[in-house]
PASEBA-1860 file (N, C-alpha, C; in nm, 3 decimals):
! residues 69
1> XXXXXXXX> -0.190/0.613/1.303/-0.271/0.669/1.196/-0.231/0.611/1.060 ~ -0.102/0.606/1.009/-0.024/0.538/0.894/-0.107/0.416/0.863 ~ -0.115/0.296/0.973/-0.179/0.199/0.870/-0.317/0.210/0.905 ~ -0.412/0.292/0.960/-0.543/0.265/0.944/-0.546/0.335/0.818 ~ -0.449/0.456/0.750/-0.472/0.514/0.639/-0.478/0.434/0.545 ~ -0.354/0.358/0.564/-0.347/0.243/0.437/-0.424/0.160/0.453 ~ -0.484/0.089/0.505/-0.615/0.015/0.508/-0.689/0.064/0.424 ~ -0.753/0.205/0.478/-0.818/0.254/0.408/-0.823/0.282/0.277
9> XXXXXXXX> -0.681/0.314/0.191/-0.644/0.308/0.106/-0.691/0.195/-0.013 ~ -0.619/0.081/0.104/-0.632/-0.032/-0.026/-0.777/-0.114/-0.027 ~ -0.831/-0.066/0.107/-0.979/-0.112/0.057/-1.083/-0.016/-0.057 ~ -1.020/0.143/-0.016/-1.101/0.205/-0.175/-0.975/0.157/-0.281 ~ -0.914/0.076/-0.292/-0.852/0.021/-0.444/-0.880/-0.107/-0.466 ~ -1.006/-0.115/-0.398/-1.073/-0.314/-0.423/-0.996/-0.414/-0.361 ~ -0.893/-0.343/-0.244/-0.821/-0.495/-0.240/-0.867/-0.517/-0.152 ~ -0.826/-0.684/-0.109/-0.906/-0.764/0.036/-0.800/-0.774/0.154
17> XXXXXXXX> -0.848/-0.737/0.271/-0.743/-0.709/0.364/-0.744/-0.793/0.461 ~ -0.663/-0.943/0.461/-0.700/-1.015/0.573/-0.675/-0.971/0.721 ~ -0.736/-1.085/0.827/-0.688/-1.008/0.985/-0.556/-0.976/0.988 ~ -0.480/-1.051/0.991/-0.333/-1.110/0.966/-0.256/-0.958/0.920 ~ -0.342/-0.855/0.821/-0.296/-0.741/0.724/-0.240/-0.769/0.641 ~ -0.231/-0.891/0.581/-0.213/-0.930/0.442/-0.297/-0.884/0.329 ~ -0.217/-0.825/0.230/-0.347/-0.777/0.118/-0.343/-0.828/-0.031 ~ -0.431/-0.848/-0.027/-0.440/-0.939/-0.171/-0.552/-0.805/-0.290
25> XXXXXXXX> -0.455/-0.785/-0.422/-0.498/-0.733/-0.501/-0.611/-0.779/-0.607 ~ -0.708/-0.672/-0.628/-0.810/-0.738/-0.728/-0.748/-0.797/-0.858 ~ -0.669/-0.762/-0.869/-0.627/-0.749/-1.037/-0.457/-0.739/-1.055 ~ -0.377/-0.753/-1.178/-0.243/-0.739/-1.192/-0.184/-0.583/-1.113 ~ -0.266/-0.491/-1.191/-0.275/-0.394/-1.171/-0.278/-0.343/-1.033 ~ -0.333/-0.407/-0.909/-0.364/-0.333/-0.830/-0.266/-0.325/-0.712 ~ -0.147/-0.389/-0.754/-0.022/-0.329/-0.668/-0.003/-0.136/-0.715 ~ -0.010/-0.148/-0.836/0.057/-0.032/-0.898/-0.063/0.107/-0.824
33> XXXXXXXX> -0.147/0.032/-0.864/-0.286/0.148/-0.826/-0.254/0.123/-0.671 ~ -0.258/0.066/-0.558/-0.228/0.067/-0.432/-0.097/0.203/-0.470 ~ 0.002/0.166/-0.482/0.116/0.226/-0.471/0.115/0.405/-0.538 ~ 0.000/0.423/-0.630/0.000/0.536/-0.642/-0.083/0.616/-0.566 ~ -0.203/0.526/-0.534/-0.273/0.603/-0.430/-0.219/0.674/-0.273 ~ -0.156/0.556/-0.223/-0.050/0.616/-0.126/0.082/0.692/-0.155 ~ 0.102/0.713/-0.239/0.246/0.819/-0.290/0.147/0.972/-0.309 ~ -0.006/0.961/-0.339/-0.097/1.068/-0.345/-0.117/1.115/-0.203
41> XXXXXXXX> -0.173/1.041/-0.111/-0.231/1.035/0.015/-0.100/1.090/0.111 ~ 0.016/1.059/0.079/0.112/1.099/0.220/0.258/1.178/0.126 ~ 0.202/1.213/-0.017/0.293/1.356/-0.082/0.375/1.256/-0.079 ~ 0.446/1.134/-0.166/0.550/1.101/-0.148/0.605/1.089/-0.299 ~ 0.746/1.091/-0.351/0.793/1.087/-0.431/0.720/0.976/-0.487 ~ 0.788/0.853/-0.582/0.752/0.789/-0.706/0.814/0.663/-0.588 ~ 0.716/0.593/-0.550/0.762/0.412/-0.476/0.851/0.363/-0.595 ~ 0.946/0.354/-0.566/1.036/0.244/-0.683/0.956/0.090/-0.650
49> XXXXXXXX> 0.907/0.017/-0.806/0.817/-0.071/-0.821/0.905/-0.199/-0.762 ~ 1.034/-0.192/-0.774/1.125/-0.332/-0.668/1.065/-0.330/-0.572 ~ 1.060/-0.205/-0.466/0.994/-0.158/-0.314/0.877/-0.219/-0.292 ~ 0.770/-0.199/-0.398/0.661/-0.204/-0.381/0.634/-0.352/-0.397 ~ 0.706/-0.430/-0.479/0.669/-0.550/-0.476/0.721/-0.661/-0.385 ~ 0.795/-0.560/-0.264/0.798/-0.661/-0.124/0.697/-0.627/-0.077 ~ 0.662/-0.494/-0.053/0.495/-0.546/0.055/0.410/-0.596/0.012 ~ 0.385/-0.678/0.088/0.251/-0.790/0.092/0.134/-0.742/0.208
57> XXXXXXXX> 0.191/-0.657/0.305/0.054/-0.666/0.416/0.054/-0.470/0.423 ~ -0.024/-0.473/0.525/-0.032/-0.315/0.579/0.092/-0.273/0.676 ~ 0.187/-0.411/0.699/0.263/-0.318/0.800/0.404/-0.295/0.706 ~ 0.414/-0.385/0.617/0.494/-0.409/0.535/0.467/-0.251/0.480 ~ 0.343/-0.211/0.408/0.328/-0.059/0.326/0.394/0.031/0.466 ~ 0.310/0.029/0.573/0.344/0.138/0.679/0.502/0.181/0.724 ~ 0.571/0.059/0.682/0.754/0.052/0.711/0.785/0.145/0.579 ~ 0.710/0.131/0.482/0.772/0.177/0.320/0.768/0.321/0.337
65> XXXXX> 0.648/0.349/0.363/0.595/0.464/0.406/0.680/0.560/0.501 ~ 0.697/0.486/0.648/0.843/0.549/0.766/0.950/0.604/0.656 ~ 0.980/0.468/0.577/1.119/0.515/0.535/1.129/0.626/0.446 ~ 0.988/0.654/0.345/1.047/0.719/0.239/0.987/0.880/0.283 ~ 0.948/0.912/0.406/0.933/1.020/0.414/1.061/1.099/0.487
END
């Protein structure tokens, strides 16, 4: 369920989700907006922005996700 959520996620935040689950952001911004939407979606504290700027794909978010709950 975790990464079809995040899929879901980062496609309502404009981003493009290759097969692969690599995700590429619309904009500078749209790591940060990814990262708050899912800290909304699964109640999680504040992603420290170091964290966030290793994931690159959906499985990469879904590991971030395991860990910080």
């Amino acid at each position: 369920m975790t990464p079809a959520l995040i899929r879901e996620i980062a496609a309502s935040e404009r981003c493009t989700i290759h097969e692969d689950g690599t995700i590429l952001f619309p904009d500078p911004w749209g790591r940060a907006a990814l990262s708050i939407a899912i800290e909304d979606a699964f109640g999680l504290d504040d992603i420290p922005e170091d964290e966030a700027a290793q994931c690159v794909s959906v499985d990469d978010w879904t590991a971030l996700v395991e860990r910080m709950r």
